[in-house]
N, C-alpha and C positions, 0 to 999 in steps of 0.2 A: 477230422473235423474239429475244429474250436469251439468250447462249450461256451456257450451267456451265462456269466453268474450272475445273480438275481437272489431276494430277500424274499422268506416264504411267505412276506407280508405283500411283496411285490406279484408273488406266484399265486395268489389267493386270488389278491384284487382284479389282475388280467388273466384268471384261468383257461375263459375260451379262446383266448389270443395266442397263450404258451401255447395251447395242444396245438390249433390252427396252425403257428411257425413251426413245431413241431411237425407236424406232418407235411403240410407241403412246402413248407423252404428248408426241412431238414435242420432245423438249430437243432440242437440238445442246450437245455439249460443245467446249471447245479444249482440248486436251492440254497440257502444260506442262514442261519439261525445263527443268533448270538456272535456273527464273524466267523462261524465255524460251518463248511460243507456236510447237509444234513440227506440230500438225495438230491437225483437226476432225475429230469425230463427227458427221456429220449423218444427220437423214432424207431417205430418197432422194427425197420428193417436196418438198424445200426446196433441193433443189440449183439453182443456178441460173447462169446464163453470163454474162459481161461481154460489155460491149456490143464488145469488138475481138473474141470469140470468134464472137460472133453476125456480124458484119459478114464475119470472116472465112467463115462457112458459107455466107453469100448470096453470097458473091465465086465460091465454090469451086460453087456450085449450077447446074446448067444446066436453066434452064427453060422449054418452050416459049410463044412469045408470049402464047398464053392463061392457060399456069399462071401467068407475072408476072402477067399483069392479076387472075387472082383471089388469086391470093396479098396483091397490094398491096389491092384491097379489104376484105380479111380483116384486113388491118393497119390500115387509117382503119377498121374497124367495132371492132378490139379496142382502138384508143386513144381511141377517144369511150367504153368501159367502164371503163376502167383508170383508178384512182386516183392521187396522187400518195403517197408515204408520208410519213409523220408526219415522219420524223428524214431529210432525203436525204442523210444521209452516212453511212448503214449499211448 
């Protein structure tokens, strides 16, 4: 999804507007101070985790012999699903 950039001056004045396009047409904006990208607007169900945050939670996870085994089934069945995206540097 393509973000809105937009000035925190712009994200102040239209608050309830940004959340509102935020949540139900899905925009994310990026705020913008001084010409320089200062934070995101997103929808919460577009939030998503890098792969060292995600490695770090399986590190930090203690799972009995069973929950690993269905857990990693769960993962070879959701990446025989899972697409690749269009642009892989977004």
């Amino acid at each position: 999804m393509k973000a809105t950039t937009i000035t925190v001056t712009e994200a102040a004045r239209n608050f309830s507007d940004c959340v509102n396009r935020a949540r139900y047409q899905h925009v994310t904006f990026v705020l913008v101070k001084n010409g320089r990208p200062v934070a995101r607007l997103a929808p919460e169900a577009e939030q998503q985790c890098t792969g060292r945050e995600l490695a770090d939670a399986l590190h930090a996870a203690s799972l009995a012999p069973r929950e690993a085994r269905d857990w990693h089934r769960d993962l070879r069945a959701a990446r025989r699903t899972l697409t690749t995206p269009g642009d892989k540097w977004q």
